[in-house]
C-alpha positions in Angstrom: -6.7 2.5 -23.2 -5.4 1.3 -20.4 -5.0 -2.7 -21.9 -2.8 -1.1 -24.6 -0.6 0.8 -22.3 0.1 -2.3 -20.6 0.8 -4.2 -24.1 2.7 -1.6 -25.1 5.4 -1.7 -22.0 5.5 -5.9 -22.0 6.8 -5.6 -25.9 9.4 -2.8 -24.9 10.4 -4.7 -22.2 10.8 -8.1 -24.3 12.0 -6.5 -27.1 14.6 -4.3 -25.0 16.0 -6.9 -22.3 18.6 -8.4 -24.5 20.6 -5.2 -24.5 22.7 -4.4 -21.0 21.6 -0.6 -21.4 18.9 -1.0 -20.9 16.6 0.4 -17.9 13.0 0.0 -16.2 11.5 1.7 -13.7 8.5 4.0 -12.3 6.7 5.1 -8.6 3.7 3.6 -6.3 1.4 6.5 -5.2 -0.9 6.2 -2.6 -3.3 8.7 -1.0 -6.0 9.0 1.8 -7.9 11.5 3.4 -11.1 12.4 5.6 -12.9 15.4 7.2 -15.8 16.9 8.5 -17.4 19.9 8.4 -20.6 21.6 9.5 -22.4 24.5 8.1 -25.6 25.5 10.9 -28.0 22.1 11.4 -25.7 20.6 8.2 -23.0 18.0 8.9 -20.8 16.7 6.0 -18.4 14.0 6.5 -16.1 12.4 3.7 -13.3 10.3 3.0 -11.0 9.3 -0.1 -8.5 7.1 -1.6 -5.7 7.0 -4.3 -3.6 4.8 -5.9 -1.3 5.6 -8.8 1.6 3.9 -10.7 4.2 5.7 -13.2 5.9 2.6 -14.7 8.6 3.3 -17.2 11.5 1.3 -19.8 14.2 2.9 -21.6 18.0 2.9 -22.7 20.7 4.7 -22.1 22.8 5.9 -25.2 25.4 6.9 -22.6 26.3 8.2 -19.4 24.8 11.3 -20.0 21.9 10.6 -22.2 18.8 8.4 -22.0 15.2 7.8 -24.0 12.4 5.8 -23.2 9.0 5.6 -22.4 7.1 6.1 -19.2 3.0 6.0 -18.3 0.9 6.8 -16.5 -2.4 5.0 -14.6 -4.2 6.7 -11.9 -7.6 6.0 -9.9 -9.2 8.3 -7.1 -12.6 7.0 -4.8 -14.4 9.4 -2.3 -17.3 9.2 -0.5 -18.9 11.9 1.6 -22.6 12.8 3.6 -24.2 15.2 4.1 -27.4 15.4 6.6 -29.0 17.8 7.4 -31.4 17.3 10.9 -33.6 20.1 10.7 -34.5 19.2 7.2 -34.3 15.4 6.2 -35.2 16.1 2.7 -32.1 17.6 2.2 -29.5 14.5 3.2 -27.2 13.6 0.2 -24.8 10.7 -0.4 -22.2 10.9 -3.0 -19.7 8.9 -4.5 -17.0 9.8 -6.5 -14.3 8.1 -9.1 -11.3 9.3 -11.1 -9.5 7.2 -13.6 -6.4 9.1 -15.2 -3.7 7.7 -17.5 -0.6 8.4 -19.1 2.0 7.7 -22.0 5.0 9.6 -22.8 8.1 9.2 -25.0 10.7 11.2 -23.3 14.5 12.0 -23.6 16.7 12.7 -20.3 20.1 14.5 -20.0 22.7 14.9 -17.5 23.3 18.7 -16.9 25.6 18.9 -14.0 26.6 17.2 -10.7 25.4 19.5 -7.6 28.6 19.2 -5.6 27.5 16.2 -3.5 28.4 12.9 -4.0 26.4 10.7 -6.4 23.7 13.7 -6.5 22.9 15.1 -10.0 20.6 17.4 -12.1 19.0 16.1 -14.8 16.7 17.9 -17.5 13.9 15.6 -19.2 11.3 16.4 -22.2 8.3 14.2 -23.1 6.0 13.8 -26.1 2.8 12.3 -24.8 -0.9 12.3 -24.2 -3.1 11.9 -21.2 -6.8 11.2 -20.7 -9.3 11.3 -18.0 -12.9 9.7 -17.4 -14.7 10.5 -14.2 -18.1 9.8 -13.0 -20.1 10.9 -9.9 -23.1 9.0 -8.1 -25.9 11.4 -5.9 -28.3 9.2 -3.9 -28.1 6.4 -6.5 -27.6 8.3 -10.0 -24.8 7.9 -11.5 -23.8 10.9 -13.7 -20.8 10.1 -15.5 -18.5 13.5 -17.0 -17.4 13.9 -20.6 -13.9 12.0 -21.3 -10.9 14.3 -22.3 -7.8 14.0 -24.1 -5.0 16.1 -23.5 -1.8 16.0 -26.5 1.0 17.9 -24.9 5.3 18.4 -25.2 6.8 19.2 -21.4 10.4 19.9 -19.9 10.8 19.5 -16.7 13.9 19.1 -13.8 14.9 15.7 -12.3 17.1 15.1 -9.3 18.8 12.1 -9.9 20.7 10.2 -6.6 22.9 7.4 -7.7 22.3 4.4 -4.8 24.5 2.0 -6.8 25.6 1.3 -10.1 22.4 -0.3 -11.1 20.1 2.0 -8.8 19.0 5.2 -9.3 16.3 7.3 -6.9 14.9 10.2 -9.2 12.8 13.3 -7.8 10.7 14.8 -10.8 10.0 18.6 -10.0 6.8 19.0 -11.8 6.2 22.2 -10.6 8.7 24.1 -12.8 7.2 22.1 -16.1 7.7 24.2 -18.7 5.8 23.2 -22.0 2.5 23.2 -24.6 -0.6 21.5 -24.6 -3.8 20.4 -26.7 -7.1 19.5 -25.2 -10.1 18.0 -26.7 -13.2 17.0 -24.8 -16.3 15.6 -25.9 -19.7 15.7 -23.6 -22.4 13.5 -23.6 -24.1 15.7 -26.9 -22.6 14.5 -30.0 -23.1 18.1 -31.1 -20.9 19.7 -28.2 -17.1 19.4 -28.3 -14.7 21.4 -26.6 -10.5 22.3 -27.5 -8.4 23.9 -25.8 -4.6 25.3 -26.9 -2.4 25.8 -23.3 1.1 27.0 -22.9 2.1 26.2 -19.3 5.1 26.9 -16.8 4.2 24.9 -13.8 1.4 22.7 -12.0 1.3 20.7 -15.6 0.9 17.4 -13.9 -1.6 15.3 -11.4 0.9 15.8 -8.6 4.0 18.7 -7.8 7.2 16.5 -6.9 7.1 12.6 -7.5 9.4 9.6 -6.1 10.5 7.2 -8.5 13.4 4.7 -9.4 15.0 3.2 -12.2 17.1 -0.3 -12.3 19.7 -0.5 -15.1 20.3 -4.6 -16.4 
């Protein structure tokens, strides 16, 4: 999925180019963490990391009104130990990876300036679907976790600060997403599949506010 997401965003972009409306765009994430904790003789100690990108080509009709399409690709790695020194037996590695991905068609409008220069409010809704596939090893066995699909339509808030004529920094407020979604997941049984019919107001996304930018040719 990931190869034709990719494919998809290289023909938009040569397809698109030879119009001056046109704009691309998208954020970097990156995350790390560690702890530790202890529960009586137990010690656990762990660490992660996360990289993301939200890559995204469109045009703008007008001032006020733009379409495109944006995605999504997203992978997660932890580790963590636990040992135990009372009880040996009892030590446990783990290791952990999360793969998540995106694609949206979305439209964006221009609701009102907020009375500071260059800063405005913007409204955007998406058509898209998003899919996961995780997988967990335990002292050398690797389990991995049924794949999901998720179909979905959003609207969400984005601030949108005008740097220079051909630079925009936007602020997407995820965590007043309003919208509907469909999930499907199939396990590892062939006779076991799961659906699922959501209607959402918030907390609809991997993340609660993300950083982006778009350039406009």
């Amino acid at each position: 999925m990931n190869r034709v997401i990719v494919a998809i965003f290289i023909l938009l972009v040569k397809v698109l180019t030879v119009n001056a409306q046109v704009f691309v765009g998208g954020g970097l994430g990156l995350s790390f963490g560690d702890g530790k904790s202890s529960w009586g003789s137990s010690e656990n100690l762990g660490s992660s990391f996360g990289l993301n990108i939200s890559p995204q080509i469109g045009y703008s009709l007008n001032d006020d009104f733009a379409m495109g399409v944006s995605g999504y690709l997203g992978n997660t790695w932890s580790n963590s130990k636990s040992t135990d020194p009372d009880n040996p037996t009892n030590d446990r590695e783990y290791k952990e990876f999360r793969n998540r991905w995106e694609l949206n068609v979305f439209g964006r409008y221009k609701l009102m300036g907020l009375g500071i220069e260059n800063l405005s409010l913007l409204v955007e809704g998406s058509i898209g679907v998003q899919g996961s596939n995780d997988k967990r090893t335990e002292n050398k066995i690797t389990t991995k976790y049924p794949g999901s699909t998720v179909y979905g339509i959003n609207a969400r808030p984005v601030l949108s600060y005008k740097l220079s004529d051909k630079l925009d920094v936007l602020a997407y407020c995820n965590f007043l997403t309003i919208g509907y979604s469909y999930q499907t997941q199939n396990s590892s049984d062939i006779n076991h599949k799961s659906k699922y019919h959501i209607f959402n107001l918030g907390f609809n996304s991997f993340s609660d506010l993300n950083i982006g930018f778009i350039y406009k040719f």
